[in-house]
C-alpha positions in Angstrom: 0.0 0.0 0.0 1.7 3.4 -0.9 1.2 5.9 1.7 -1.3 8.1 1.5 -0.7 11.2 0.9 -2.6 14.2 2.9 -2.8 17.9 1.4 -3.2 20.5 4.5 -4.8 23.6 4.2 -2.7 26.8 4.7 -3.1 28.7 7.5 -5.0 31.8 6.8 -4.9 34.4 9.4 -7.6 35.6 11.4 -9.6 38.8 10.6 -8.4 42.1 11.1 -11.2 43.5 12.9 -9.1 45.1 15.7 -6.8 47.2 12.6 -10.0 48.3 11.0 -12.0 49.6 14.3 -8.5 51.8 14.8 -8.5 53.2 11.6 -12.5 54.2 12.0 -11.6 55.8 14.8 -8.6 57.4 13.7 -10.5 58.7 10.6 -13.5 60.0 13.6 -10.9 61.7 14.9 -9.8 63.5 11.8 -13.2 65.2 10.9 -14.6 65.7 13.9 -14.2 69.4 14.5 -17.0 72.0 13.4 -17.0 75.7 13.1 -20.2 77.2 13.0 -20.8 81.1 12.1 -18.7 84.0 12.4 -16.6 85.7 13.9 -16.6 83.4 16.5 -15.2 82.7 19.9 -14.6 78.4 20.3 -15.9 77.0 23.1 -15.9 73.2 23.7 -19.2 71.8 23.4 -18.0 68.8 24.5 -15.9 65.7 24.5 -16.1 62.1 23.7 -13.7 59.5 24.1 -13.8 55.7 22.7 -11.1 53.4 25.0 -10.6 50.0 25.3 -8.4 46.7 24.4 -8.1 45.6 20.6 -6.9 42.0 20.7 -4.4 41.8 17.4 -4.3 38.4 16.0 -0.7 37.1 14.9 -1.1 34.3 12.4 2.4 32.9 13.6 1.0 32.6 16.9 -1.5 29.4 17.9 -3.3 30.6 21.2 -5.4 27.4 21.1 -2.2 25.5 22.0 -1.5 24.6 24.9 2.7 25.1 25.9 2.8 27.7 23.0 1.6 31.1 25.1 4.9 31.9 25.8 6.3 32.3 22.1 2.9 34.7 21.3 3.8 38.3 22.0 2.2 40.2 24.8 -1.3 41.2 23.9 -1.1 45.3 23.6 -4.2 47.7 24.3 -5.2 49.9 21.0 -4.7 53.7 22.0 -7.6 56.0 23.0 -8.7 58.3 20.8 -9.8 61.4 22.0 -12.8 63.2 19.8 -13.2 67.2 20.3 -16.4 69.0 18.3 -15.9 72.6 18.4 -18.4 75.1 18.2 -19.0 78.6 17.3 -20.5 81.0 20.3 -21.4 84.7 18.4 -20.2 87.5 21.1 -23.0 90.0 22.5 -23.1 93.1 22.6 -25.0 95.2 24.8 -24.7 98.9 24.7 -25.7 101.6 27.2 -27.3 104.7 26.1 -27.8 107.5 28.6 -30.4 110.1 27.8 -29.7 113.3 30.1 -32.9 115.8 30.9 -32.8 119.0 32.1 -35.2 121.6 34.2 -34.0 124.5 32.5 -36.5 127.0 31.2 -39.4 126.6 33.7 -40.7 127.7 37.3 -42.6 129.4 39.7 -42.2 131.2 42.9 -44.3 134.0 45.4 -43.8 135.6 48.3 -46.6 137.3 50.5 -45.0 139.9 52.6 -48.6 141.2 54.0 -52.0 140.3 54.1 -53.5 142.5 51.1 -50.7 141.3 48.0 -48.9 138.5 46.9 -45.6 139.1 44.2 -44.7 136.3 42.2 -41.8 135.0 39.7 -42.2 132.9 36.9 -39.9 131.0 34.4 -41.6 129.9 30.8 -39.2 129.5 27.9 -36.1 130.6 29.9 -37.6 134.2 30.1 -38.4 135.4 33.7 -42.0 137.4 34.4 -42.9 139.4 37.4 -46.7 139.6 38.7 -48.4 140.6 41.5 -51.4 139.8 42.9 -54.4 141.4 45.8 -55.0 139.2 48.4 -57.8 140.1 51.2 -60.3 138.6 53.5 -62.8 139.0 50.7 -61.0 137.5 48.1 -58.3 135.5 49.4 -58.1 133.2 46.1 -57.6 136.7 43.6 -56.4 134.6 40.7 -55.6 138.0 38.5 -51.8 138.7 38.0 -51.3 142.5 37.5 -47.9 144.6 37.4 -46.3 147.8 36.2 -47.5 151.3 38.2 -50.9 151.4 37.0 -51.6 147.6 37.9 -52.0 146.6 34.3 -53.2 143.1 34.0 -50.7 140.9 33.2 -46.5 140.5 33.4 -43.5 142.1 33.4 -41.4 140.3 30.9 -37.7 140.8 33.0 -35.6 139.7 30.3 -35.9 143.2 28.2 -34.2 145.0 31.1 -30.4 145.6 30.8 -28.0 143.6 32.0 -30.2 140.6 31.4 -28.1 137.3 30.3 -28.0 136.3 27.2 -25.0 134.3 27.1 -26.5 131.3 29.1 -29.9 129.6 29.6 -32.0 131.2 32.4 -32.8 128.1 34.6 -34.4 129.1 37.6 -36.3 132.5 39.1 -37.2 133.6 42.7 -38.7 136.0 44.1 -38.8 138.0 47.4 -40.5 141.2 49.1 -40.3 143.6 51.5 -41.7 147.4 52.2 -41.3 148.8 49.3 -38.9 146.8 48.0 -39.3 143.3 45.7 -36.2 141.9 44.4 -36.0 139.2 42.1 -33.3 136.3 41.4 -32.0 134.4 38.5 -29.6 131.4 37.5 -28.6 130.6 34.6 -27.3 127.0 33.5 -23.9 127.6 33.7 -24.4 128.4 37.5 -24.5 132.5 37.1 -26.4 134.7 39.7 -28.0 137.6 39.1 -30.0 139.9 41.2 -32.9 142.8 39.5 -34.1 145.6 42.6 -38.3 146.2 41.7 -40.5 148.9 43.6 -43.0 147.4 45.2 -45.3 149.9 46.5 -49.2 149.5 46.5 -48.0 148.4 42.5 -44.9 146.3 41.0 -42.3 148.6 38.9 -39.5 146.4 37.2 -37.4 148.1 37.1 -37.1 150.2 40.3 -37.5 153.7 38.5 -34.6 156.5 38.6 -34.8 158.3 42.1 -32.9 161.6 42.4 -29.3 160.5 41.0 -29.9 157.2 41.3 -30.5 155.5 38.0 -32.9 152.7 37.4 -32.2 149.2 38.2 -30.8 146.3 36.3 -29.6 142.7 36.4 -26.5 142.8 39.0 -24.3 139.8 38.9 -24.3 138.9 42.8 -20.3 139.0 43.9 -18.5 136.2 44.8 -20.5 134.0 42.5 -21.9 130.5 43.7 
C-alpha cells in the first residue's frame, strides 16, 4: 500500500477586525471638528472618548495550544482616541445709552410779605415774568396777576431789562418782598447769579425807576459767584 498522501490547508490568518476599528476611529478623529458662524469665539461643546483593548491576532501565533503562550507576544491595548467637536458662540453686545434731561427754562415762585398782596416769579421759555397779585379777606383766592404802576393786568417780561443774560440759559427765578422793595433772582445753566431791585409799593415797577441820582435798576451779577 503506498502511503497516503494528505494535502493540509494553509493557514489563513484571522480577521483584522481590531486594525479596521482603529482606523475608523482614527478617521473619527480627523473630521470631527466644526466651526459654526462667524466671527466666532470656540468653546468646547464637548468631549467624547472611545477606549478600550483591541486584541491583534498574529497568524504565527496558535493561542489554542496549549505550551505555545509563551512564544505569542504580549497582547497590547489599542490607543484611545480622543474626539473634540468645536463650536461657534457669536459674542453680545450690549450697549448703554444714557439720555440726560434738564429743568432748564421753567418755574414758579411767590412771596406774600402782608396780608393784602402777593408778588410772584415765573420762568416759561427761559424768560423770567414778574406779577403781583391782591390778596384780602374777601378775596383771598384773587387769581388775577397785575404789574407795572398802574396795575395793568398781566407781566413784566424781566428779560428786556439791561444787564439781562443772554449768554447762558435762564434756569431758575425767585422772588422776594419787603416794604417797598421786591427783588427778584435768576440762574442761569452755567451756574450764574444775578440779582434785578423792583419797587414794590401798592403796585410792581420792574425796574425800580430813577430816584434823584440814582438811575434805574438792572440785572446785578451777585459777587462772589456761587
Amino acid at each position: 500500500m503506498s502511503p497516503e498522501h494528505r494535502t493540509t490547508a494553509p493557514l489563513e490568518p484571522a480577521p483584522q477586525a481590531g486594525f479596521k476599528n482603529l482606523r475608523k476611529l482614527a478617521a473619527i478623529a480627523t473630521a470631527a471638528t466644526f466651526a459654526v458662524g462667524t466671527p466666532a469665539v470656540a468653546v468646547a461643546a464637548g468631549m467624547t472618548s472611545q477606549k478600550g483593548a483591541v486584541h491583534v491576532t498574529d497568524p504565527h501565533c496558535d493561542h489554542a495550544k496549549p505550551g505555545k503562550r509563551g512564544d505569542c507576544p504580549t497582547k497590547k491595548p489599542r490607543p484611545t482616541v480622543t474626539v473634540t467637536k468645536t463650536v461657534t458662540a457669536t459674542p453680545t453686545v450690549t450697549a448703554t445709552v444714557t439720555a440726560t434731561a434738564t429743568a432748564c427754562g421753567t418755574g414758579v415762585d411767590s412771596t406774600k410779605p402782608n396780608g393784602n398782596e402777593q408778588f410772584l416769579a415765573a420762568l416759561r421759555n427761559g424768560v423770567p415774568f414778574a406779577g403781583r397779585r391782591t390778596t384780602n379777606m374777601n378775596n383771598p383766592d384773587n387769581p388775577n396777576i397785575v404789574s407795572g404802576p398802574a396795575n395793568t393786568p398781566g407781566w413784566t417780561d424781566l428779560s428786556t431789562i439791561a444787564g439781562f443774560p443772554t449768554n447762558s440759559t435762564v434756569c431758575g427765578v425767585s422772588v422776594d418782598a419787603q416794604g417797598s422793595d421786591a427783588f427778584y433772582k435768576i440762574i442761569t445753566q452755567d451756574g450764574a447769579v444775578f440779582t434785578l431791585h423792583c419797587a414794590a409799593t401798592n403796585a410792581l415797577v420792574c425796574p425800580a425807576p430813577a430816584q434823584g441820582q440814582l438811575p434805574a435798576s438792572q440785572w446785578v451779577a451777585v459777587v462772589p459767584q456761587p
